[in-house]
C-alpha positions in Angstrom: 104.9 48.6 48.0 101.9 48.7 49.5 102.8 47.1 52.9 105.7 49.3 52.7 103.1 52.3 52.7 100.8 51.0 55.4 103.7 50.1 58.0 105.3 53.9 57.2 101.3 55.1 58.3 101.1 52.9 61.5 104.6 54.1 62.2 103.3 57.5 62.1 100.2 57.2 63.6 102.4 55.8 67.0 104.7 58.5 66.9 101.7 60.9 66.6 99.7 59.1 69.9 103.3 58.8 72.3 103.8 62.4 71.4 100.1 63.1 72.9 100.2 60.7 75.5 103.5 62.4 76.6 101.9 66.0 76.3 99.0 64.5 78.7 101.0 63.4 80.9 103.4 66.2 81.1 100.0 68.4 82.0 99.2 65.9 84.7 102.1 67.1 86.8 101.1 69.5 89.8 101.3 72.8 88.9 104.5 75.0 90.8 103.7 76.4 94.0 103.1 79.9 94.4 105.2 82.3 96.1 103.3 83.6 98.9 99.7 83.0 99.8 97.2 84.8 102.4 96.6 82.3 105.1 94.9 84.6 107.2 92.6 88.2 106.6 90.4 90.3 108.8 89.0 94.1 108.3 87.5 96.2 110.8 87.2 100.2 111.3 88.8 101.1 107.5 91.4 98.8 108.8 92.9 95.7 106.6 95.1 93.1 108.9 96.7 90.5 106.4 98.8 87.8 107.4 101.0 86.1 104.4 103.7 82.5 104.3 106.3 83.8 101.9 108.5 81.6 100.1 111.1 84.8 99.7 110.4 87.2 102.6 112.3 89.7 101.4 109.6 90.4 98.8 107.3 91.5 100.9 107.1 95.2 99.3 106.0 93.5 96.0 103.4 91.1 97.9 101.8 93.8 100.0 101.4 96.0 97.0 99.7 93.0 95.3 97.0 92.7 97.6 96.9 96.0 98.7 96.7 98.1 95.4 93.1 97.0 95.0 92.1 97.4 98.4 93.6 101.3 98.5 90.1 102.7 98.2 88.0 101.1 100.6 90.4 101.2 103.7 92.7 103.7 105.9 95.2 101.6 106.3 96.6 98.1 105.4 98.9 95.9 107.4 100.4 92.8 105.7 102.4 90.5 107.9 105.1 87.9 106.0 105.7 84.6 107.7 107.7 81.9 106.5 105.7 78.8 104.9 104.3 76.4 107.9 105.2 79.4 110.2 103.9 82.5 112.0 107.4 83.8 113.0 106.4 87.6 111.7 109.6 88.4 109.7 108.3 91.4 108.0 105.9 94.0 108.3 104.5 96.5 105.6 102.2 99.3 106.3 100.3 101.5 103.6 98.6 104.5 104.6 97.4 106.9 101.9 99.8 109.6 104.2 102.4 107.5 104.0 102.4 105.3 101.4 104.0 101.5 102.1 106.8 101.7 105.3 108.5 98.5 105.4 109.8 96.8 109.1 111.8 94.4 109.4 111.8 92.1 112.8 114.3 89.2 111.9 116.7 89.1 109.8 116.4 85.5 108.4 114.0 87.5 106.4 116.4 89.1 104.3 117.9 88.1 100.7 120.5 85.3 100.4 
């Protein structure tokens, strides 16, 4: 009975430690890529340039709003630039001016939803 007991603990105690081990290494993995980042910035005269690689171009509304929202008080204008990833092809511009609000452009159309 008692060897019955002890081998039921050990058996317990493993299932316990691979359950951990596998939560590790499930946390090891690298974490998703985001979907845009800001690979370039530069402000000058109340002026904000920003240059973006977008994953989904045809978000850029949503991504200049991101990083402009914050930024609304300290500059005149903001311009935010969407590239794909690895490239500066300039799909999309957006503008915000306080006048104006965000004005989208769009230069190519590869930058449009599938």
């Amino acid at each position: 009975m008692y060897l019955t007991t002890v081998r039921a603990m050990i058996f317990a105690a493993s299932a316990l430690l691979t359950g951990v081990l596998a939560a590790v290494v499930l946390s090891l993995e690298p974490a998703p890529q985001p979907p845009w980042k800001i690979t370039h910035r530069v402000s000058a005269h109340h002026a904000l340039v920003v240059e973006v690689e977008a994953r989904h171009p045809y978000d850029a509304l949503s991504i200049a709003r991101a990083i402009g929202e914050p930024e609304h008080g300290r500059f005149g204008e903001i311009l935010v630039y969407i590239n794909r990833p690895g490239r500066r092809d300039m799909l999309r511009r957006v503008q915000w001016t306080p006048q104006h609000g965000y004005v989208e452009t769009v230069y190519r159309p590869e930058g449009t939803r599938q």
